[in-house]
N, C-alpha and C positions, 0 to 999 in steps of 0.2 A: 356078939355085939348087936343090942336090939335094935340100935338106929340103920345099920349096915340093910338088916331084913328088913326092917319096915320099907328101906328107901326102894329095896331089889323086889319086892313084893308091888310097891305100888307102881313101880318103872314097869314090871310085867303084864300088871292088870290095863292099864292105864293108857300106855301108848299105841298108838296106833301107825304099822308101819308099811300100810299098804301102797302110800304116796314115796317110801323110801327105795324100792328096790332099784337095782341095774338099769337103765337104760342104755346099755350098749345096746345097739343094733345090729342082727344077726348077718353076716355075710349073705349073698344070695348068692342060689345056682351051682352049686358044689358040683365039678365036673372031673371028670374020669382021669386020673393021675393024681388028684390031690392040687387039682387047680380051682382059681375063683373067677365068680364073673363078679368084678367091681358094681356098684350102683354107680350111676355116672350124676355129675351135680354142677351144675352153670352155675359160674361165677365171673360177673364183669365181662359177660360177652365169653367166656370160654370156656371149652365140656370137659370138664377132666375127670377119670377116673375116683373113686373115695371112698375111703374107707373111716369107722367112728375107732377110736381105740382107745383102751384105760387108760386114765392118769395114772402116772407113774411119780413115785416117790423117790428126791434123790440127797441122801442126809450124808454128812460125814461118819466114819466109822470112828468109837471114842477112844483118845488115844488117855490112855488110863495106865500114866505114868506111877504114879504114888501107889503104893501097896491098899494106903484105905480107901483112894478114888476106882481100885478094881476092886474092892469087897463091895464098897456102894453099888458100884455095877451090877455085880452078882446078888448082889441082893435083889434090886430092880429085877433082874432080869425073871429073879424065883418067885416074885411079887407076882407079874405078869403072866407066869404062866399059871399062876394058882387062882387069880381072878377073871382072866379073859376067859375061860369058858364060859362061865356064869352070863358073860357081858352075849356071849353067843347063843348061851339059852332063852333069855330074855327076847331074842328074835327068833328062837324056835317058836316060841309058846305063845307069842304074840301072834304070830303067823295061823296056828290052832285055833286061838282063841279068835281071833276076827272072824276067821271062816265060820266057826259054830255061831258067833251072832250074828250072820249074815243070814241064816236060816230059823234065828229067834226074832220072830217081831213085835209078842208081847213085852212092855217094860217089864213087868213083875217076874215075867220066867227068865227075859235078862238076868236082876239082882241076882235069881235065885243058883244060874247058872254063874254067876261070877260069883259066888258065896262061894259056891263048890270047889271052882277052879282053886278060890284064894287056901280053902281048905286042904285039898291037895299038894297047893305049892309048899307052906308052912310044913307039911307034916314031912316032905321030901327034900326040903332045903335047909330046914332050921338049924340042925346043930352044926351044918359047914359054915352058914351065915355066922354062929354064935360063937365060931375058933377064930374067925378072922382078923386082925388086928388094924386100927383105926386107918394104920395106912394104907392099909388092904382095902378098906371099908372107903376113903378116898381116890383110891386108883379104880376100886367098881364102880363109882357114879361116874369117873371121868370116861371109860370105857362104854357103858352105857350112852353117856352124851356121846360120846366118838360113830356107835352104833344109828342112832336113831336121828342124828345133827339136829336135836333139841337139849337145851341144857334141864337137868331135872328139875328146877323153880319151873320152867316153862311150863312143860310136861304136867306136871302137877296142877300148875294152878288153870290151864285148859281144860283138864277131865276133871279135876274136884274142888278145882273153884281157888277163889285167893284167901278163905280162911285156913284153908288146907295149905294150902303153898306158905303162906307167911307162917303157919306152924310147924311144919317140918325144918322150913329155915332155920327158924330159932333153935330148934333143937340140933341141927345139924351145926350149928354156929356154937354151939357148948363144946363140941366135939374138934372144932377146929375145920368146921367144913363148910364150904362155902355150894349150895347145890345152884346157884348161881355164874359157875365157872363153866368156862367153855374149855373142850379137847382142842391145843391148838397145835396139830402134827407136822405143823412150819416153825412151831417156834418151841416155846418151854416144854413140847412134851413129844418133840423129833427122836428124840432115845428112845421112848417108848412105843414109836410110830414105826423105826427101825425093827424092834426085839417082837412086834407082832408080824412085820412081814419076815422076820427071818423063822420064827412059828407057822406061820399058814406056809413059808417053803420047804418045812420039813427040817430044818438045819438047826432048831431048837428044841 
């Protein structure tokens, strides 16, 4: 599917997700037994011990009575593991690529170094891009946005401008896709939000 590459090609090239990692805050003072020294933090006149901890995600598990709302499931869930990698490479390569233009300060050896990369990507991803199927190809933009907390219009039209951005729309709007939408893991897309953490726990 040429649209699915074009969009995973320029999500890769394009974003920048140096401002996105982890902020959690490392515990201090690791002490002998497997104990911790808290950071201590005044609040309204009082010192209390504190610690920073992940959000945590809490969805209902689906009760998937009807024989075709469990094959929809199962579909989903085969959708998701066949895309979300791709959605994880895209912050491998991002991560790559920043650092190597961190060390490029002429513009011109920039393009020529992001020529290459995009040359690499195409020759290493295209014919998995080109099996994918449109739903496939809408569940990796939303993944991608889920990744980077930029929807792909944004993304786009920041690094290559809003002739770029209003082009890809249209095209991606032939196709039934809006790159205009947000990953929203509290509401329309909590099953999906579910079937990736139960993936990163090993249980899928």
């Amino acid at each position: 599917m040429r649209l699915v590459f074009s969009i995973f090609v320029i999500m890769l090239l394009v974003t920048d997700l140096s401002g996105q990692k982890d902020t959690l805050k490392n515990i201090n003072d690791t002490l002998p037994g497997g104990s911790y020294v808290l950071p201590k933090v005044e609040r309204e006149g009082v010192t209390l011990p504190e610690v920073e901890i992940k959000e945590v995600t809490v969805v209902a598990r689906p009760k998937a009575v009807r024989r075709s709302e469990y094959r929809k499931y199962e579909r989903l869930i085969y959708n998701v593991k066949k895309v979300y990698p791709y959605a994880l490479i895209v912050r491998q390569r991002l991560d790559q690529v920043n650092e190597e233009l961190k060390s490029i300060t002429d513009e011109k050896e920039q393009k020529n170094y992001m020529k290459g990369v995009e040359k690499d990507v195409f020759a290493e991803y295209e014919d998995d891009m080109r099996k994918m199927t449109i739903t496939q190809g809408k569940l990796l933009i939303k993944l991608i946005d889920r990744e980077t907390q930029n929807t792909s219009y944004t993304l786009i039209k920041d690094y290559r401008g809003k002739f770029s951005a209003a082009f890809w729309q249209g095209i991606a709007r032939i196709f039934g896709t809006n790159l205009k939408e947000e990953y929203d893991r509290f509401g329309d897309d909590a099953l999906i939000e579910l079937i990736i953490q139960e993936i990163d726990a090993g249980r899928l």
